[in-house]
C-alpha positions as CSV (number, residue, x, y, z in Angstrom):
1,X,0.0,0.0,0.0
2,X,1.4,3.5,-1.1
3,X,1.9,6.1,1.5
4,X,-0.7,8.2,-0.2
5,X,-3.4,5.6,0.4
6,X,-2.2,5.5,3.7
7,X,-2.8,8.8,4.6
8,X,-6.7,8.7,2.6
9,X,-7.0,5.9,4.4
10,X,-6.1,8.0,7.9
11,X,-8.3,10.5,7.1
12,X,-11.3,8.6,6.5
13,X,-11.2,7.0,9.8
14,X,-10.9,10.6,11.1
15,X,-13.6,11.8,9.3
16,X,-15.7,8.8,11.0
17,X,-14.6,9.6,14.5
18,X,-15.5,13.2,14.2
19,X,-18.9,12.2,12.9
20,X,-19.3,9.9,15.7
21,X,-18.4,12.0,18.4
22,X,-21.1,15.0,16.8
23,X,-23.6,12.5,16.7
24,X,-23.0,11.4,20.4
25,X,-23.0,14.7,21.1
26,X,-26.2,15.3,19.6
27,X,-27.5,12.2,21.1
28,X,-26.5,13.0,24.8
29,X,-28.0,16.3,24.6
30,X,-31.4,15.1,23.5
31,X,-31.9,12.2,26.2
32,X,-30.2,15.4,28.7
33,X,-33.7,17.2,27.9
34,X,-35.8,14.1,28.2
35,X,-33.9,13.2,31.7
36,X,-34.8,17.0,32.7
37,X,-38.3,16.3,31.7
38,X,-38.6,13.4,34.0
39,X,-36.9,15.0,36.9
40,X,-39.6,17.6,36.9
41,X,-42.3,15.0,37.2
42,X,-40.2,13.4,39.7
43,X,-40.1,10.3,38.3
44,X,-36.9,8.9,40.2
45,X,-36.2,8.7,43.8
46,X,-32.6,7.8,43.1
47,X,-30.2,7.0,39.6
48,X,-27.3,4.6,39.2
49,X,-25.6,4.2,35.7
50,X,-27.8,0.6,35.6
51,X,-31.1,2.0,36.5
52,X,-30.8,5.0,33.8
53,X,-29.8,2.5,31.2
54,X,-32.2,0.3,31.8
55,X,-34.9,3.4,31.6
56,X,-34.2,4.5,28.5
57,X,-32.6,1.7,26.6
58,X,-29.4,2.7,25.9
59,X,-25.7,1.2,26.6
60,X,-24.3,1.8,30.5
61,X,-21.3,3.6,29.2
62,X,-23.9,6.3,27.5
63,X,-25.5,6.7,31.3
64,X,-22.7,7.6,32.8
65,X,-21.7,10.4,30.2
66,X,-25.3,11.5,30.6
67,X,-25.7,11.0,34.8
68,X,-21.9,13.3,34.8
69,X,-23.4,15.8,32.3
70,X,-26.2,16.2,34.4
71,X,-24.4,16.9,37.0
72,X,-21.8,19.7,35.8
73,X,-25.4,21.4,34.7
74,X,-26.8,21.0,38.4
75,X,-30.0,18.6,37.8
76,X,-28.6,16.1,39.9
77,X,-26.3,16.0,42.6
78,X,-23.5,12.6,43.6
79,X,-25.5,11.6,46.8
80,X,-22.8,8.7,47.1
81,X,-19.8,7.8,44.9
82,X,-19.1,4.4,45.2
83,X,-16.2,2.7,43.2
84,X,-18.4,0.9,41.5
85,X,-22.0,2.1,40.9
86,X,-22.4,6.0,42.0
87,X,-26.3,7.0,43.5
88,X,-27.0,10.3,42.2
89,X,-30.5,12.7,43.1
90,X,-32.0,15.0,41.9
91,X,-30.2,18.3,42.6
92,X,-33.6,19.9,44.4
93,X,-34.2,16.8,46.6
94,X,-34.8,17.8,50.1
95,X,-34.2,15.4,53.3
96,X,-37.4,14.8,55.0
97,X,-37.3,16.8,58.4
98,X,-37.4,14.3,61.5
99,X,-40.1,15.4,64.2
């Protein structure tokens, strides 16, 4: 194979990982806006990467993007960070006084 078909060769797969990363993007801000829609209705007490997944079909790793994204824009809050499965809640969760 010539270096020039090589480097066309290079560039494709470039081309391919840009487009997937946009479309991720794209992706992650859509279910973003359907997870803000559902923390309005409070529809969850509590979120692991496994419970999100399993909510809205999609792959574990995807969850986790979209539980940490969620969090840098304050909707949810890292109630406990585990080394394996982190509980997040919603960011305007309040503690039930005792009496």
């Amino acid at each position: 194979m010539s270096a020039k078909a090589k480097k066309q060769k290079g560039e494709v797969k470039e081309e391919r990982a840009q487009v997937t990363q946009r479309i991720a993007l794209i992706e992650v801000e859509a279910l973003l806006k359907r997870l803000e829609k559902d923390l309005d209705k409070e529809a969850f007490k509590y979120l692991t990467p496994y419970s999100l997944a399993q909510q809205y079909n999609i792959k574990i790793s995807l969850a986790k993007k979209l539980l940490r994204t969620a969090v840098e824009k304050d909707l949810l809050k890292l109630y406990s960070g585990g080394r394996r499965t982190p509980i997040y809640i919603a960011a305007s969760f309040k503690e039930p006084v005792d009496k």
